[in-house]
PDB file with SEQRES, HELIX, SHEET and CRYST1 records, atoms N, CA, C and O in Angstrom:
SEQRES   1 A   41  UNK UNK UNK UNK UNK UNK UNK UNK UNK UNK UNK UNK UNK          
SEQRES   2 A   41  UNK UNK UNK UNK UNK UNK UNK UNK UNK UNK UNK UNK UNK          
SEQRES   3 A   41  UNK UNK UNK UNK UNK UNK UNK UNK UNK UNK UNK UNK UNK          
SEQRES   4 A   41  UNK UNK                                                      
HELIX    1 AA1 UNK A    2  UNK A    9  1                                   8    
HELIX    2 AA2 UNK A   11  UNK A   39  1                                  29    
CRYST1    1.000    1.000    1.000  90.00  90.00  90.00 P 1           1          
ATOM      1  N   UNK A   1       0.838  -1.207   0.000  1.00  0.00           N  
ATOM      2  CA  UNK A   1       0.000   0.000   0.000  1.00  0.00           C  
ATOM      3  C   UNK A   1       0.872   1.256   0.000  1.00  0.00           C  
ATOM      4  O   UNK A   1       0.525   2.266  -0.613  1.00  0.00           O  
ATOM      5  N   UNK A   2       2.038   1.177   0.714  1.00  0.00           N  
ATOM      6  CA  UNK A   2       2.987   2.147   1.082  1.00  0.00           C  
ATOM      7  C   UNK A   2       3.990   2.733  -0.798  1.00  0.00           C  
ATOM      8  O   UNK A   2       4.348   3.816  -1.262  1.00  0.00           O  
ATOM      9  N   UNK A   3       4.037   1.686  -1.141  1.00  0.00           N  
ATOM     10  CA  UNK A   3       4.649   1.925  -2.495  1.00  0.00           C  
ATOM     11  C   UNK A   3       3.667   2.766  -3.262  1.00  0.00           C  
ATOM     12  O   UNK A   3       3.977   3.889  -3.659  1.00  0.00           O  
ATOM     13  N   UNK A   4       2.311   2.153  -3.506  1.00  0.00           N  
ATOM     14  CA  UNK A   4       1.348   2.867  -4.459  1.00  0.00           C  
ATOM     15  C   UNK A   4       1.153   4.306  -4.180  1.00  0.00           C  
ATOM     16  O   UNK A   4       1.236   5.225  -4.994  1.00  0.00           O  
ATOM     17  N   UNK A   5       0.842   4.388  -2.729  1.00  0.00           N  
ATOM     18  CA  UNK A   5       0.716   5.480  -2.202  1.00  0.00           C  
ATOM     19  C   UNK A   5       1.592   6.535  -2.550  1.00  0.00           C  
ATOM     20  O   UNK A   5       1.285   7.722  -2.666  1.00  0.00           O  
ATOM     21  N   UNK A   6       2.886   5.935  -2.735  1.00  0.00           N  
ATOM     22  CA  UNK A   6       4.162   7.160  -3.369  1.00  0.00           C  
ATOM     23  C   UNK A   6       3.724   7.619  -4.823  1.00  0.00           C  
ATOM     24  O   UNK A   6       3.444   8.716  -5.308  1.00  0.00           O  
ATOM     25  N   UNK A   7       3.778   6.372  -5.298  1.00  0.00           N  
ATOM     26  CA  UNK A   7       3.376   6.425  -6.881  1.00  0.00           C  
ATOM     27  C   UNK A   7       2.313   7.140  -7.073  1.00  0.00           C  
ATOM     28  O   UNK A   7       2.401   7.522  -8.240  1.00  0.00           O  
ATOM     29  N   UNK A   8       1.293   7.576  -6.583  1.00  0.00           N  
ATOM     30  CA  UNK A   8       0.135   8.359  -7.047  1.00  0.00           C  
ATOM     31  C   UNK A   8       0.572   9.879  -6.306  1.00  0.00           C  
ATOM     32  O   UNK A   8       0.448  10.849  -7.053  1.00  0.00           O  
ATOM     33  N   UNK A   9       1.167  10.211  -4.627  1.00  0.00           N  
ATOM     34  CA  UNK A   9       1.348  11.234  -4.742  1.00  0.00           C  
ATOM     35  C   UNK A   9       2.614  11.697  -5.383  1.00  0.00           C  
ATOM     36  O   UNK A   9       3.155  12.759  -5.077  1.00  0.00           O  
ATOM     37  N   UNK A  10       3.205  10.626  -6.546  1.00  0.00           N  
ATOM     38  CA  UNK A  10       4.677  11.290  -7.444  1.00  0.00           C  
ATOM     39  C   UNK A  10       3.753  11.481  -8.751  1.00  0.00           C  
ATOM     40  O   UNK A  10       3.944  12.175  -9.750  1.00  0.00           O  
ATOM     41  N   UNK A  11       3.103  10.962  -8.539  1.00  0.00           N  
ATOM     42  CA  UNK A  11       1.716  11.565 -10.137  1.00  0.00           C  
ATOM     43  C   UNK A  11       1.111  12.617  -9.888  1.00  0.00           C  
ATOM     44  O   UNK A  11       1.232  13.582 -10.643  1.00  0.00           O  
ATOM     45  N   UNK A  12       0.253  12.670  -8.670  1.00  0.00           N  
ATOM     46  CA  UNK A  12      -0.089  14.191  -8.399  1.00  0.00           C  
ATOM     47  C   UNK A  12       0.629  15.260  -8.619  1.00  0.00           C  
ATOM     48  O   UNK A  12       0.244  16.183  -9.338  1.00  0.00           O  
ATOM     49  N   UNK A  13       1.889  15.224  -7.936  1.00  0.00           N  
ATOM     50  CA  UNK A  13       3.179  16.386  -8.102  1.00  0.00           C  
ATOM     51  C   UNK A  13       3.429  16.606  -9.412  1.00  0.00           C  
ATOM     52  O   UNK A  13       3.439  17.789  -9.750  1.00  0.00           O  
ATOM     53  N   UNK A  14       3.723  15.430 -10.606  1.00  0.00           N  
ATOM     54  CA  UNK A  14       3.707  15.741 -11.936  1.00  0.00           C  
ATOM     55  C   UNK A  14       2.725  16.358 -12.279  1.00  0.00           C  
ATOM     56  O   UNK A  14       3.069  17.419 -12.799  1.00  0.00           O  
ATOM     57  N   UNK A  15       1.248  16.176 -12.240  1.00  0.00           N  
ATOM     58  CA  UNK A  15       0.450  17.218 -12.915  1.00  0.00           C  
ATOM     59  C   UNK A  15       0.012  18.464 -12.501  1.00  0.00           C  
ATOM     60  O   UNK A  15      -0.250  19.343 -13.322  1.00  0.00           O  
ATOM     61  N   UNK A  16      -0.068  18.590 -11.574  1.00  0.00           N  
ATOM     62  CA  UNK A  16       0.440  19.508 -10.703  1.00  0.00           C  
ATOM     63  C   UNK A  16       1.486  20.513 -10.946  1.00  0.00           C  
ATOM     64  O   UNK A  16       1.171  21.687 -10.748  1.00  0.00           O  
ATOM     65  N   UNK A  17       2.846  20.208 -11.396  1.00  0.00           N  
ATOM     66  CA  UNK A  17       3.758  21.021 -12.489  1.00  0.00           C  
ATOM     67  C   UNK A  17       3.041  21.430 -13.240  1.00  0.00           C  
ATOM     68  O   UNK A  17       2.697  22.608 -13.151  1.00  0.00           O  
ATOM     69  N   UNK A  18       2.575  20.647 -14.205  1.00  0.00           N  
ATOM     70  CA  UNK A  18       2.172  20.753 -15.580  1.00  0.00           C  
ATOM     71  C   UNK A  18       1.282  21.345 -15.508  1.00  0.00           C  
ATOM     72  O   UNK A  18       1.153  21.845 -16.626  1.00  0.00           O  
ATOM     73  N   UNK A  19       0.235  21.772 -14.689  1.00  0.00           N  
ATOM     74  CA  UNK A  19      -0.773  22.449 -14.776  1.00  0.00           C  
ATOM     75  C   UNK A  19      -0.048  24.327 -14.396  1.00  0.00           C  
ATOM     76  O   UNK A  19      -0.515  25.405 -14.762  1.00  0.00           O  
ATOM     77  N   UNK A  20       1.162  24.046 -13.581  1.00  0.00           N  
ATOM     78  CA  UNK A  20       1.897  25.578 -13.434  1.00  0.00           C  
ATOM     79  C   UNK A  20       2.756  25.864 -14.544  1.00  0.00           C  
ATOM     80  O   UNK A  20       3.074  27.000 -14.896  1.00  0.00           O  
ATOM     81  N   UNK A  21       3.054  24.986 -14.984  1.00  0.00           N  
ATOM     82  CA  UNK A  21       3.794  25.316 -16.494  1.00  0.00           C  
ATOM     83  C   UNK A  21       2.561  25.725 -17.333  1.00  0.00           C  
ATOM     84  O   UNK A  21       2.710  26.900 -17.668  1.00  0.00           O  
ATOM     85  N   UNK A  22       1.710  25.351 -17.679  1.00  0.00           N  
ATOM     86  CA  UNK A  22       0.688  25.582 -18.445  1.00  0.00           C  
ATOM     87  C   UNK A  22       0.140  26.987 -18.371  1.00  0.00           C  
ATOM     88  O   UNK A  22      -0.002  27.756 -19.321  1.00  0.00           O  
ATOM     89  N   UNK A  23      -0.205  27.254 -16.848  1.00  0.00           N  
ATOM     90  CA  UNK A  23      -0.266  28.652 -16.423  1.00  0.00           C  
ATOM     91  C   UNK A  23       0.249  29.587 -16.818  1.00  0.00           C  
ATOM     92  O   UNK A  23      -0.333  30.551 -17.315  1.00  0.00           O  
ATOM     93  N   UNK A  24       1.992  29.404 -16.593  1.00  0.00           N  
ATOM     94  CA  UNK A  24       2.950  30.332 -16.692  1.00  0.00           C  
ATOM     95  C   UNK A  24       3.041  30.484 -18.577  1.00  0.00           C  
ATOM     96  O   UNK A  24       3.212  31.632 -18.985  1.00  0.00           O  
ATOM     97  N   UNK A  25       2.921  29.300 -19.696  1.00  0.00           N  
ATOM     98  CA  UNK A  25       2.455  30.135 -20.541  1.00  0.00           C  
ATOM     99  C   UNK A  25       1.443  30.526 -20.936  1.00  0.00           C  
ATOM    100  O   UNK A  25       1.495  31.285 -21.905  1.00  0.00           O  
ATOM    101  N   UNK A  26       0.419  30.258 -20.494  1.00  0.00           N  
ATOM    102  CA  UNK A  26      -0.720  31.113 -20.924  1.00  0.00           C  
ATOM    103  C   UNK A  26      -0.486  32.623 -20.849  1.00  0.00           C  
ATOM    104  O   UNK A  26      -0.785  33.459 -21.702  1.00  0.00           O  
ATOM    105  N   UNK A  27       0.054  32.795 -19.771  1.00  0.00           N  
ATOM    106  CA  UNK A  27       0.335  33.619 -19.043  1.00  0.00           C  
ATOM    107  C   UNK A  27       1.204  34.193 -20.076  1.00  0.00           C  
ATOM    108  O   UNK A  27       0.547  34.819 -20.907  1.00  0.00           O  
ATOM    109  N   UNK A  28       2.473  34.183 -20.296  1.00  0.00           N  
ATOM    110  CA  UNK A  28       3.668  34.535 -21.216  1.00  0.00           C  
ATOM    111  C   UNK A  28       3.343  34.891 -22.601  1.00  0.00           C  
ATOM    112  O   UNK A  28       3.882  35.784 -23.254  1.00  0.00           O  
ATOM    113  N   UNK A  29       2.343  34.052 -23.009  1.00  0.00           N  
ATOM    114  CA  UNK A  29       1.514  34.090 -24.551  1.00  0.00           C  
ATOM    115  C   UNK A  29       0.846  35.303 -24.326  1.00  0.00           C  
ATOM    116  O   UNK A  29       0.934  36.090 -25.268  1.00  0.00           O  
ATOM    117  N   UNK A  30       0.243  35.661 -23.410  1.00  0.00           N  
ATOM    118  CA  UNK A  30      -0.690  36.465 -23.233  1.00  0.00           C  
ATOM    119  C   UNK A  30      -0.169  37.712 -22.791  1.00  0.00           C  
ATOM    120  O   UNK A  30      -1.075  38.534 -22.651  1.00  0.00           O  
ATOM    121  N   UNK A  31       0.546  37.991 -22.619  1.00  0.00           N  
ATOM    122  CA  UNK A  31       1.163  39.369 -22.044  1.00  0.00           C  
ATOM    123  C   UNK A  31       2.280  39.785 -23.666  1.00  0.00           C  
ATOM    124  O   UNK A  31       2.485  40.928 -24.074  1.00  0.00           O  
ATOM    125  N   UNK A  32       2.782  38.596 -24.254  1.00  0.00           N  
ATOM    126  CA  UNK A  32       3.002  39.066 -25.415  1.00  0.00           C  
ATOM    127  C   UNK A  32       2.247  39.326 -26.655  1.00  0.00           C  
ATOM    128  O   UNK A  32       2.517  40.294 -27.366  1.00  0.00           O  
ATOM    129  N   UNK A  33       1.466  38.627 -26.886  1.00  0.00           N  
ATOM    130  CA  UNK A  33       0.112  39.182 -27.315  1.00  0.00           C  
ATOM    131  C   UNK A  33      -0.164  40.388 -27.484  1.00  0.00           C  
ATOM    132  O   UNK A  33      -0.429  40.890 -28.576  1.00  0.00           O  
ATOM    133  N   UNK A  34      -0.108  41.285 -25.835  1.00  0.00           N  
ATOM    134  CA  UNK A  34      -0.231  42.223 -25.481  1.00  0.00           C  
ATOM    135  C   UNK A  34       0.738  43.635 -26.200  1.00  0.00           C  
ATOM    136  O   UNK A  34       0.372  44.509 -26.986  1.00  0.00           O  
ATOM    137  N   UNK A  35       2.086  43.392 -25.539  1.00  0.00           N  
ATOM    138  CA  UNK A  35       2.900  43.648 -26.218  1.00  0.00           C  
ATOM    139  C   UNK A  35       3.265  44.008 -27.947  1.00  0.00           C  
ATOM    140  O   UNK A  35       3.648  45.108 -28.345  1.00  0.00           O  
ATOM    141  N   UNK A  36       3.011  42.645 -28.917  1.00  0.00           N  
ATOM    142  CA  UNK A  36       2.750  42.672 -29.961  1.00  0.00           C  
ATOM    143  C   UNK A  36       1.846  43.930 -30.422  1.00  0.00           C  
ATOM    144  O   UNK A  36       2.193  44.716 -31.303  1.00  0.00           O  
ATOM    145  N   UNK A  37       0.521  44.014 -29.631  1.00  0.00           N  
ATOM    146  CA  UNK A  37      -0.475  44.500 -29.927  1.00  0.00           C  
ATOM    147  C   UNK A  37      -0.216  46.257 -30.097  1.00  0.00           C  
ATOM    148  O   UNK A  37      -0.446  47.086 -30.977  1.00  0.00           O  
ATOM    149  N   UNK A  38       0.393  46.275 -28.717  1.00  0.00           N  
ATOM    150  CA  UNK A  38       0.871  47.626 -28.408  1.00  0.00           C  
ATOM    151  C   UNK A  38       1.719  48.445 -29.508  1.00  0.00           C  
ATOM    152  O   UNK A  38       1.799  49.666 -29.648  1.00  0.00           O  
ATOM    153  N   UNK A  39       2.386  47.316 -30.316  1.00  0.00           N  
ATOM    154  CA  UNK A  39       3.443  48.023 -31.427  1.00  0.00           C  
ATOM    155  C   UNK A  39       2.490  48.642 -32.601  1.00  0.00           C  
ATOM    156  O   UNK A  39       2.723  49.735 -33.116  1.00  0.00           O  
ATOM    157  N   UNK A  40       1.591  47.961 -32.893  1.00  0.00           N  
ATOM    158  CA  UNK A  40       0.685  48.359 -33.715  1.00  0.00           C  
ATOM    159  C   UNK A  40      -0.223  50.024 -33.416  1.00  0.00           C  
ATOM    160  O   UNK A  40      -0.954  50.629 -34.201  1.00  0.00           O  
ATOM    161  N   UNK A  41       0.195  50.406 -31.954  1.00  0.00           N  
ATOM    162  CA  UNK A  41      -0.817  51.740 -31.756  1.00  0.00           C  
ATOM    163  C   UNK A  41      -0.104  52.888 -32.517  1.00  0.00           C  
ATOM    164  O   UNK A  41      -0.608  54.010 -32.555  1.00  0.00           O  
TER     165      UNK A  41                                                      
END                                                                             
């Protein structure tokens, strides 16, 4: 039980990243976007 138990909270922690990586570019896309946009005024 003690093994699985690792194995799912070492899976949680992976998506868990991946969901802050995901963030951080949305995030990055989106502020350049911005940027981009701004050159055009």
């Amino acid at each position: 039980v003690d093994a699985n138990m690792e194995e799912e909270s070492t899976k949680l922690q992976a998506l868990q990243v991946q969901q802050q990586l995901g963030i951080q570019a949305l995030s990055i896309a989106n502020s350049s976007t911005q940027n981009i946009l701004s050159l055009f005024r």
